[in-house]
C-alpha positions as a printed Julia matrix, in Angstrom:
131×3 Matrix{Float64}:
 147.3   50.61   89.17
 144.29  47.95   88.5
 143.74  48.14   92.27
 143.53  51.88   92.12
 141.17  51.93   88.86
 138.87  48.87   90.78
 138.66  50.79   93.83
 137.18  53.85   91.83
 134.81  51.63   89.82
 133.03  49.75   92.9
 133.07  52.98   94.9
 131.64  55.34   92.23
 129.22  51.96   91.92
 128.04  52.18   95.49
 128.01  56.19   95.36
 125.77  56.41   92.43
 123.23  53.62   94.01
 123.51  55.76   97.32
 123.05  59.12   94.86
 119.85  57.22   93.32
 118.55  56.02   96.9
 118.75  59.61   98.04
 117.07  61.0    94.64
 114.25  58.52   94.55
 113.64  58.7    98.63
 113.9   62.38   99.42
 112.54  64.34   96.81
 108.99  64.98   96.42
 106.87  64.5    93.5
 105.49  67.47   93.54
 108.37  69.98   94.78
 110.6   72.63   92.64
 112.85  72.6    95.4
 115.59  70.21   94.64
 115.83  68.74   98.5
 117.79  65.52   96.75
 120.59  67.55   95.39
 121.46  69.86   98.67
 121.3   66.89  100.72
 123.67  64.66   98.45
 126.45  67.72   98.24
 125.74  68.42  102.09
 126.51  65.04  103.49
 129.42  64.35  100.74
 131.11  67.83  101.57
 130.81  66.87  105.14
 131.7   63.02  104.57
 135.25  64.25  101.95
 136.16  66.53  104.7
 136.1   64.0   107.17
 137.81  61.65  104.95
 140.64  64.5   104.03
 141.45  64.93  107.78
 141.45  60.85  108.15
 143.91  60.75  105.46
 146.33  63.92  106.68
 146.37  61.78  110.4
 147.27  58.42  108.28
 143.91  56.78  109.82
 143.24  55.9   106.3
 146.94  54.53  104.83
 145.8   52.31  102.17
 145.86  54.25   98.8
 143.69  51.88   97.16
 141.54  53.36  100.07
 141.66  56.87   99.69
 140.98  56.69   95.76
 138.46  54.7    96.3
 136.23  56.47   98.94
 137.39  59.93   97.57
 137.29  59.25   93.34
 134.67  56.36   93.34
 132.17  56.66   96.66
 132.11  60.61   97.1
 132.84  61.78   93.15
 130.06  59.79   92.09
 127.83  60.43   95.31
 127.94  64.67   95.55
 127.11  66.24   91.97
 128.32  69.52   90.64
 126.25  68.67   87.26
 122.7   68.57   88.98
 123.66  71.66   91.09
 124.03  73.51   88.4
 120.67  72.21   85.95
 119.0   73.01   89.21
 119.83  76.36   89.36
 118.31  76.54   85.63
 115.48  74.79   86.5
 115.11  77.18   89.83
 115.2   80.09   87.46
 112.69  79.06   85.16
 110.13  77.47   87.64
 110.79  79.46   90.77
 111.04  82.82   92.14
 115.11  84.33   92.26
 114.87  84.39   95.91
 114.28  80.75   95.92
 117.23  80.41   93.35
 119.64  82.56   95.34
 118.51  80.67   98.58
 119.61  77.47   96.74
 122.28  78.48   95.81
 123.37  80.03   99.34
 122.08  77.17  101.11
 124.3   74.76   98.85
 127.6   76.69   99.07
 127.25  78.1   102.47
 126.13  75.13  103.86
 128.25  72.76  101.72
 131.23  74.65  103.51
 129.94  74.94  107.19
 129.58  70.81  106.62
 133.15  70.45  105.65
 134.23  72.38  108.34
 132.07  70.23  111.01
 133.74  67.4   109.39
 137.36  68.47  109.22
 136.84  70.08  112.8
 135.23  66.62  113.89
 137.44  64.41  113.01
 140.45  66.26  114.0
 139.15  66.46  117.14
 138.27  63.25  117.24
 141.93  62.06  116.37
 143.28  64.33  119.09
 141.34  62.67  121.78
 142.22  59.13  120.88
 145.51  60.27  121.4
 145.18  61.49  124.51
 143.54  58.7   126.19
């Protein structure tokens, strides 16, 4: 259990430092458009997806592991929380067609990464077993 609960702790440590790399790096001073956010849900849909299908093929047995990349690194990477301020701050500062496209942008594309990922890595795992 203290394995499990460590695992969370150092990766939700690493995926807020990554969260506040990609926050402080990607963003714009002077832009409404929250570019930070999409890209942190973006890459962390794609990256859970991938690690979902690594876990369903046992590339990833350790369960220490899996909590820790999935509960720690990715929980504390993505961010359901800023999504949604964003969409408030959209609404207020912005134009509804720039809100909407946010919001399409983040869901559509959120799930089009997952799918790359899932559909990646499966494929990925079916060739190693071929050859």
């Amino acid at each position: 259990m203290w394995s499990n609960i460590l695992a969370v702790a150092a990766g939700g440590l690493a995926g807020t430092l990554l969260r506040y790399t990609a926050y402080t790096s990607i963003d714009p001073a002077d832009s409404v458009f929250p570019w930070a956010t999409v890209f942190v849900n973006l890459v962390g849909s794609f990256l859970l997806a991938v690690l979902a299908a690594a876990i369903r093929h046992s590339i990833i047995r350790s369960e220490v592991g899996q909590i820790g990349l999935s509960a720690g690194l990715l929980a504390s990477f993505t961010t359901f929380s800023n999504f949604t301020l964003d969409i408030l701050i959209l609404l207020e500062n912005s134009t509804i067609i720039i809100t909407a496209g946010y919001v399409a942008l983040s869901i559509l594309g959120g799930g089009i990464f997952a799918y790359i990922g899932w559909k990646g890595t499966e494929f990925i795992y079916r060739q190693s077993l071929i050859t």
